[in-house]
PyMOL CGO cylinders between C-alpha atoms (Angstrom):
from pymol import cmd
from pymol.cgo import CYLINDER

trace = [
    CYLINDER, 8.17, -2.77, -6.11, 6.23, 0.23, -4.87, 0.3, 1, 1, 1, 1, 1, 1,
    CYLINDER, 6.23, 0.23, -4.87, 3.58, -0.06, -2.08, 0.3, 1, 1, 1, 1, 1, 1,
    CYLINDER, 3.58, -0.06, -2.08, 1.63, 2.82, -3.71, 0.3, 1, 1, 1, 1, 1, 1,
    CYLINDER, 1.63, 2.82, -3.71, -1.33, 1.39, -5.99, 0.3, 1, 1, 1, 1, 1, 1,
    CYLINDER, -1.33, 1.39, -5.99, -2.03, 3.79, -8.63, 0.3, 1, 1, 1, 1, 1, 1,
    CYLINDER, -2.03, 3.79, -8.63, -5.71, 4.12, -9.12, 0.3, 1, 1, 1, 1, 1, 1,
    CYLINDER, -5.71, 4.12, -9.12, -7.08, 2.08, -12.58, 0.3, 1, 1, 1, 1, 1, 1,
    CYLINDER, -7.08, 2.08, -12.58, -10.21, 4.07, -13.73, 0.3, 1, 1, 1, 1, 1, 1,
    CYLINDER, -10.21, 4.07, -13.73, -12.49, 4.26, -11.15, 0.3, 1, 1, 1, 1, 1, 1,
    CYLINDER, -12.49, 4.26, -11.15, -14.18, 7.16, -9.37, 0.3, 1, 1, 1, 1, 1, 1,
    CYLINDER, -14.18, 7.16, -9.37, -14.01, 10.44, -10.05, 0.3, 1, 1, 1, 1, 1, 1,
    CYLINDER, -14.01, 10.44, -10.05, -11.64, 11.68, -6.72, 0.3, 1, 1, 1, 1, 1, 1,
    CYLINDER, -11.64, 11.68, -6.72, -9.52, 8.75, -6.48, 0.3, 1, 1, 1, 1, 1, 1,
    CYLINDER, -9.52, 8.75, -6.48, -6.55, 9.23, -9.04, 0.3, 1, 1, 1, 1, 1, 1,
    CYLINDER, -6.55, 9.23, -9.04, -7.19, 13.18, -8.05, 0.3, 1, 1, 1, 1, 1, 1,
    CYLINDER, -7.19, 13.18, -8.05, -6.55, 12.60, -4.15, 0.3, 1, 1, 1, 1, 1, 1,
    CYLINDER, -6.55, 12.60, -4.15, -3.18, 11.36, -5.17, 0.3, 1, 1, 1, 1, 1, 1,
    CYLINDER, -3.18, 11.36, -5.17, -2.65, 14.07, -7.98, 0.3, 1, 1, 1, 1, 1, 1,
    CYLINDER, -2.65, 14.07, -7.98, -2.81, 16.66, -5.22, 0.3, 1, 1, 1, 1, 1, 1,
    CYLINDER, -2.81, 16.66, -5.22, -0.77, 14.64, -2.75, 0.3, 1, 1, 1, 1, 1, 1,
    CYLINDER, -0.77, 14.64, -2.75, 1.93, 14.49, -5.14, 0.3, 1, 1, 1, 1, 1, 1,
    CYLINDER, 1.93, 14.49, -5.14, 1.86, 18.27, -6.58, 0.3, 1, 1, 1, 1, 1, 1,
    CYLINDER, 1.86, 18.27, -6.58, 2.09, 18.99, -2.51, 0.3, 1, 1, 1, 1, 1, 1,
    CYLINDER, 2.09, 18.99, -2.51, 5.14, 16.43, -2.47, 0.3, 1, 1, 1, 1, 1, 1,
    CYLINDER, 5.14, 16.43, -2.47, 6.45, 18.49, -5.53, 0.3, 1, 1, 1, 1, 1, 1,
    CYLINDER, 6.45, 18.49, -5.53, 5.86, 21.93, -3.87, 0.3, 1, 1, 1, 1, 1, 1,
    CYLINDER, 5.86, 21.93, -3.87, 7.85, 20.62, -0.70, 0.3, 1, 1, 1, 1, 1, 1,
    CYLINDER, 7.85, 20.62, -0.70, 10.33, 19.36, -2.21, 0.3, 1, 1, 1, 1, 1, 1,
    CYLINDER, 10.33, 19.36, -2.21, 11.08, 22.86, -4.45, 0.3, 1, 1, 1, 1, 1, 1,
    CYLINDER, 11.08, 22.86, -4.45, 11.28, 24.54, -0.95, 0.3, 1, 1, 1, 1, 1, 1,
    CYLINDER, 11.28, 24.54, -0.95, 13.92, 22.45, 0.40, 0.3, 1, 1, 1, 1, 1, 1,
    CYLINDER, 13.92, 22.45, 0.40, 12.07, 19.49, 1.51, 0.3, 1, 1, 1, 1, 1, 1,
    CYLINDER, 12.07, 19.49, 1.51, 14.32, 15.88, 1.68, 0.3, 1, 1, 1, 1, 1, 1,
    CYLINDER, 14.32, 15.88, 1.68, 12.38, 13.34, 0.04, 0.3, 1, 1, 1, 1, 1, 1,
    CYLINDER, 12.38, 13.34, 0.04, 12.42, 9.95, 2.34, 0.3, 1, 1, 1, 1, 1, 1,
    CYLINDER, 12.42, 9.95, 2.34, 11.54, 7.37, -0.06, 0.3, 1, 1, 1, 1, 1, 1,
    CYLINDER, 11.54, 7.37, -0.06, 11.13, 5.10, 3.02, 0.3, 1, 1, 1, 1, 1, 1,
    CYLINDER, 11.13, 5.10, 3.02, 8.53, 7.50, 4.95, 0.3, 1, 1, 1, 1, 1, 1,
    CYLINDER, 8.53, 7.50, 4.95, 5.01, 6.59, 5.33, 0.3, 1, 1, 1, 1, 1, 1,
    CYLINDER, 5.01, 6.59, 5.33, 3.04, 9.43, 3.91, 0.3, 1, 1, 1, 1, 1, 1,
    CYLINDER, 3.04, 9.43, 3.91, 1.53, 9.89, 7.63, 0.3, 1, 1, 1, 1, 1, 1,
    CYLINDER, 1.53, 9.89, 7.63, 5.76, 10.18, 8.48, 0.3, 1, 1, 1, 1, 1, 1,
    CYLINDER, 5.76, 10.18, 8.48, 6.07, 13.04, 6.03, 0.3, 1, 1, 1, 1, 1, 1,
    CYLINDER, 6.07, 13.04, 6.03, 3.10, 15.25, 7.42, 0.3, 1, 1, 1, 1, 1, 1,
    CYLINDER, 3.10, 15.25, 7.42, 5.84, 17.03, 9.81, 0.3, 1, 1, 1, 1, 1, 1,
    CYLINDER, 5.84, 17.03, 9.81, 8.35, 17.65, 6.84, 0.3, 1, 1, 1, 1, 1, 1,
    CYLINDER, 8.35, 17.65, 6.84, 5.45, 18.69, 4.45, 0.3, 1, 1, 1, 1, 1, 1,
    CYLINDER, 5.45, 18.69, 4.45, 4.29, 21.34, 7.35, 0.3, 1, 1, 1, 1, 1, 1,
    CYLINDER, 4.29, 21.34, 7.35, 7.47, 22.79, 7.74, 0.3, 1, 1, 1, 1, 1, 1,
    CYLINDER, 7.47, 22.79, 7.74, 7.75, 23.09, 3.98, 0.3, 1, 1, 1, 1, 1, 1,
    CYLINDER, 7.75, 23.09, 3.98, 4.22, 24.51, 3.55, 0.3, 1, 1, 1, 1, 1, 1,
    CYLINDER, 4.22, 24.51, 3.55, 3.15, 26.01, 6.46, 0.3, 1, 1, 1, 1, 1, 1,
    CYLINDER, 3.15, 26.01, 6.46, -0.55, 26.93, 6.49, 0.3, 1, 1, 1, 1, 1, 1,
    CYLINDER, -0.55, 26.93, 6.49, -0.95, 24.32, 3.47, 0.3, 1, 1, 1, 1, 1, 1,
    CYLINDER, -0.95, 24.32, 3.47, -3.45, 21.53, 4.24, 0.3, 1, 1, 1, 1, 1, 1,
    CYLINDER, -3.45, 21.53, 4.24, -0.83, 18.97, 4.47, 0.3, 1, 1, 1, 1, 1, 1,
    CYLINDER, -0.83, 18.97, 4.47, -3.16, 16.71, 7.31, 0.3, 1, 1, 1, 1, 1, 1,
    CYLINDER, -3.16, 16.71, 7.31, -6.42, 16.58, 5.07, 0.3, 1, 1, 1, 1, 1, 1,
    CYLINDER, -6.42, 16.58, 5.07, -3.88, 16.33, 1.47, 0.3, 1, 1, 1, 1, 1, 1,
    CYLINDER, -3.88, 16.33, 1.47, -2.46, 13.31, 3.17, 0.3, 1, 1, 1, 1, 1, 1,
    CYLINDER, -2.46, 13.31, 3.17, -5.89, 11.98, 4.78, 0.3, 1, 1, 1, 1, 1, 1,
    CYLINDER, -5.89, 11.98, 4.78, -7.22, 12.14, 1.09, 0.3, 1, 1, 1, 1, 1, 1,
    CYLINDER, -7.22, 12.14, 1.09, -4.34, 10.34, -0.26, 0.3, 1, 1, 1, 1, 1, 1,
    CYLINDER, -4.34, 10.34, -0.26, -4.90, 7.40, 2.36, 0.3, 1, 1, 1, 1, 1, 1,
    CYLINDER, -4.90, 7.40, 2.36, -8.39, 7.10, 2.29, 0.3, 1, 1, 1, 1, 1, 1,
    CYLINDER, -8.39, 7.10, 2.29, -7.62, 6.53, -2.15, 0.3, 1, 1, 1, 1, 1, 1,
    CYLINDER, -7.62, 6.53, -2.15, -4.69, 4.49, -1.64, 0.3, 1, 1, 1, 1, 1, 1,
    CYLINDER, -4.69, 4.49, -1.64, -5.42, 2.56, 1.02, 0.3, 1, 1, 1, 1, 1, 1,
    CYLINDER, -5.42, 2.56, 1.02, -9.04, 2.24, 0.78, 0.3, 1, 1, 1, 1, 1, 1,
    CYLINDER, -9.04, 2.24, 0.78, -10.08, 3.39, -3.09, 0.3, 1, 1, 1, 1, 1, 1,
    CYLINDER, -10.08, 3.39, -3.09, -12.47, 5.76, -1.09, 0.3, 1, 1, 1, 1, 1, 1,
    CYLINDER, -12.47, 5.76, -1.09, -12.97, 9.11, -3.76, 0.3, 1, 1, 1, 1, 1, 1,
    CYLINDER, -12.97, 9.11, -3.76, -12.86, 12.68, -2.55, 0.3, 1, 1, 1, 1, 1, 1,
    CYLINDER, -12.86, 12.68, -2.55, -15.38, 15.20, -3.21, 0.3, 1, 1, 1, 1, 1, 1,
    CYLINDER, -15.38, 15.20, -3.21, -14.16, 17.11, -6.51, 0.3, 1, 1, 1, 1, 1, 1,
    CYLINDER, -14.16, 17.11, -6.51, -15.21, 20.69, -4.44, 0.3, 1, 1, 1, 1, 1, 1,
    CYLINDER, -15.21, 20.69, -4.44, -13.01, 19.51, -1.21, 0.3, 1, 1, 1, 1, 1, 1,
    CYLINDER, -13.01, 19.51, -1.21, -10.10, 18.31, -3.39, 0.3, 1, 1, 1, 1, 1, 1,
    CYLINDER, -10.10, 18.31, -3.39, -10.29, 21.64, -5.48, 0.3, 1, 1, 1, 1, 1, 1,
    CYLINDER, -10.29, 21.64, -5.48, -10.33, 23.59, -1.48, 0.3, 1, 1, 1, 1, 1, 1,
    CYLINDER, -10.33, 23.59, -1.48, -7.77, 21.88, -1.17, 0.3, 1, 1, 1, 1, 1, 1,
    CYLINDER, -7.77, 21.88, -1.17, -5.23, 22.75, -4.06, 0.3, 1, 1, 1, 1, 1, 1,
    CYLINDER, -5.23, 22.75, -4.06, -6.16, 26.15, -3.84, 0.3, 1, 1, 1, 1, 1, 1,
    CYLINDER, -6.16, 26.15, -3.84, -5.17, 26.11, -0.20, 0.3, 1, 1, 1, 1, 1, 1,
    CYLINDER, -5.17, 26.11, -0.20, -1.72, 24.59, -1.25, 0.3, 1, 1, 1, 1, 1, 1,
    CYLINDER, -1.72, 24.59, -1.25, -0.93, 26.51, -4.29, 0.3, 1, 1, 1, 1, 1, 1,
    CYLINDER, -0.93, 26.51, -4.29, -1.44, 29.18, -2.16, 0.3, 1, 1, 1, 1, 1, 1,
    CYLINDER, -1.44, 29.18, -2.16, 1.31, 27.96, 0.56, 0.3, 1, 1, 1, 1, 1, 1,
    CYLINDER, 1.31, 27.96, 0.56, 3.54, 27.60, -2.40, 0.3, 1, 1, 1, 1, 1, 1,
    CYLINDER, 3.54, 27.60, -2.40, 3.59, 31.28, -3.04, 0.3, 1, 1, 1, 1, 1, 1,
    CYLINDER, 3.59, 31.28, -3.04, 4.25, 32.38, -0.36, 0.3, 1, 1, 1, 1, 1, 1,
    CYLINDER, 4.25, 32.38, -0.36, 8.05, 32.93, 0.75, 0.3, 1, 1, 1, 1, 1, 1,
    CYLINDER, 8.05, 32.93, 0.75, 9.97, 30.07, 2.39, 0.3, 1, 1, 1, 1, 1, 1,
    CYLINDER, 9.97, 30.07, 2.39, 9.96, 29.87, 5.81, 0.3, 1, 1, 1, 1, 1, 1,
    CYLINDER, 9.96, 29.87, 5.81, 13.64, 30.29, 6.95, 0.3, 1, 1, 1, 1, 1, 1,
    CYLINDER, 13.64, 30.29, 6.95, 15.50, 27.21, 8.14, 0.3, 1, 1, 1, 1, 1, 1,
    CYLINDER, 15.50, 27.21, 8.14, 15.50, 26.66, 12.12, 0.3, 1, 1, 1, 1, 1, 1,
]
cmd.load_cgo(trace, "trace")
């Protein structure tokens, strides 16, 4: 059984917050990230960063707590920030492994 609660209705910023947490997870992961299916998603932050350097991974995974953990919605403008910022890291050439 998973741990993660996906949102049922609710706000507007909720179901988004983990939308954009697992597009980031998605982006990693094309870029040679190991998914950890045991990892907290504050345990992942390091792995996520070295994926997606400059990408937002901090406030991606602070936005996915805050709706998981505490069905607290995210600002539609600061999630959309967001994505830009990591769609942007995804573009950009892999860092070299080291």
């Amino acid at each position: 059984r998973s741990v993660w609660k996906w949102p049922a209705g609710g706000e507007t910023g909720v179901a988004e917050a983990f939308l954009l947490y697992f597009d980031t997870l998605a982006h990693a992961i094309k870029r040679g990230m190991v998914f950890d299916p045991n990892a907290t998603p504050n345990e992942r932050v390091p792995a996520l960063a070295a994926a997606l350097p400059e990408a937002p991974v901090d406030a991606v995974t602070s936005r996915l707590n805050a709706a998981c953990y505490g069905d607290r919605p995210t600002d539609p403008d600061e999630l959309g920030r967001l994505r830009q910022a990591v769609e942007a890291a995804a573009q950009r050439p892999r860092p070299e492994p080291g």
